[in-house]
C-alpha positions, 0 to 999 in steps of 0.5 A: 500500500502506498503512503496515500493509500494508508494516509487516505484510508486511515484518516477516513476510518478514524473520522468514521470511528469518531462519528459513530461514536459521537453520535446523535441519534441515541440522545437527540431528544435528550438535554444534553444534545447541545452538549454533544453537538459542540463536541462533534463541532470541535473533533469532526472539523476537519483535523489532519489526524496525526497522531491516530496516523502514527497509532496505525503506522506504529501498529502496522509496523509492528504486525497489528491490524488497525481494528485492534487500534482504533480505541488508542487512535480515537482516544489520543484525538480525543485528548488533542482535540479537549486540548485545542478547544482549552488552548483557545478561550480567553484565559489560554490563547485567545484564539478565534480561528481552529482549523479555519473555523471559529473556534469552540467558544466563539461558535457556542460560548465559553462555558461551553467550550469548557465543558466540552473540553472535560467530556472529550477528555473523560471520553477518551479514557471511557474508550480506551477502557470500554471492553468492547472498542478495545481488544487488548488483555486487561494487564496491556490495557492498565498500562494503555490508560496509565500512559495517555493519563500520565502524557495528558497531565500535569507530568506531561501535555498539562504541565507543557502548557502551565510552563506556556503560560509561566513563560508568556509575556514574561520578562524572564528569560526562557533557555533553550533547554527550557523551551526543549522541555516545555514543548516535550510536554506540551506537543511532544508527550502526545505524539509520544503516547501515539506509539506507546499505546499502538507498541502497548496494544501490539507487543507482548511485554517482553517485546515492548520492553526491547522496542518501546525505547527506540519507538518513543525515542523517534517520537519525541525526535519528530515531536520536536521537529513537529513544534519547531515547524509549528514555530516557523510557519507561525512566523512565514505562514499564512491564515488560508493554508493553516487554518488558525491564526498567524502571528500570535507567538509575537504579538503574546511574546511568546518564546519560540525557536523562530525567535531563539536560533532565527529562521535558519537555524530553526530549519536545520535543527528540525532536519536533524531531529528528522534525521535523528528520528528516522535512525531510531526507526532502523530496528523496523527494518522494511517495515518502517516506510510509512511511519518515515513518511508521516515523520517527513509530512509532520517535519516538512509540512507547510500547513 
């Protein structure tokens, strides 16, 4: 299969999967139905599904049918996606534009948006641990649900983004390393839990231990990488193609690798991570093609 083909036919099988789930047709007289239908708003618009793209080529790789994946796929989107629709109220990013529409709280309103946050959260961890969307052993799941909480909090994606806000329109100076660490956490810890839950849902526990490390290793290369275009094209993009605003990095005086290390140098650090990346991937031997693709789609991107 080409890397199209396997882009084209996973994005459309976990939009499908995230549609049945978030069904109306269950509760359309219920009271809550405008709750839900502001969650279907903030997942089903249209994202690029990258990390339910890396939970199906990591278990490709590793000899997993996509069936035995979807939970970990759907539950990963779920967390990214309460974590957008947080990002943007006031008192985060102030955002007004996701994925080239309002955003959560501009379409509905704030308390809304809040709520939906909390629910595709708690979802995400009803999915994962529903018998029924997973089919990993009890023992895989544990540790399945143990890693999304631990990347999705305060040790993780949570804490990535307290240590945005610590830093933003501050006078303190932010160190390379600190910036290295807040983006591990606040971009790089869900890209991580991608493959950890596809190596969790696929491997025994003897083969996890042997290969975990190398696949979180090529994570957090390219999750890096992932941040660091992310940085540029907030300085040389535009509205259309990304879909979000442009531009707010500055206007909120937010340190970034743009502003650090220059344009340039940003570039090149990003082509070493994808280097980086794709060695730590040499164990997969053939089996690795589409997951080196998507890490040059998710590096060399211009959206």
């Amino acid at each position: 299969m080409s890397f199209g083909s396997f882009h084209d036919d996973h994005k459309q099988r976990i939009d499908e999967f995230l549609d049945k789930l978030l069904t109306l047709n269950h509760i359309i007289s219920n009271e809550t139905a405008p709750l839900l239908e502001a969650m279907r708003y903030s997942v089903l618009n249209g994202g690029k599904r990258i990390r339910p793209l890396l939970v199906y080529a990591t278990g490709e790789a590793l000899g997993n049918p996509p069936e035995t994946l979807d939970a970990s796929a759907a539950a990963i989107e779920l967390i990214h996606c309460y974590s957008l629709v947080h990002d943007d109220l006031p008192a985060m990013d102030n955002d007004e534009i996701r994925r080239g529409k309002p955003t959560c709280h501009k379409a509905f309103d704030e308390g809304t948006a809040i709520l939906v946050g909390d629910a595709l959260q708690a979802l995400a961890f009803q999915v994962l641990s529903d018998p029924a969307l997973n089919p990993a052993p009890p023992q895989q799941k544990v540790k399945m649900i143990y890693a999304l909480a631990k990347t999705s909090g305060w040790e993780g994606m949570v804490g990535g983004q307290a240590l945005d806000l610590q830093f933003e329109d501050s006078d303190q100076i932010i160190s390379l390393e600190q910036l290295r660490e807040l983006h591990r956490k606040k971009t790089g810890s869900l890209i991580e839990a991608s493959v950890t839950l596809a190596a969790l849902a696929s491997l025994d526990e003897v083969q996890c231990e042997q290969q975990l490390t190398k696949l979180q290793e090529f994570a957090r290369c390219i999750g890096l990488a992932f941040q660091i275009q992310d940085d540029i094209l907030d300085v040389i993009g535009n509205v259309e193609n990304l879909g979000k605003s442009i531009g707010k990095d500055q206007q909120q005086r937010k340190a970034s690798f743009p502003s650090r290390l220059g344009i340039e140098t940003a570039k090149q650090y990003a082509d070493v991570l994808r280097q980086q990346a794709q060695d730590a991937l040499q164990f997969l031997h053939g089996k690795r093609d589409n997951l080196i693709h998507l890490c040059d789609m998710l590096v060399l991107r211009s959206n």
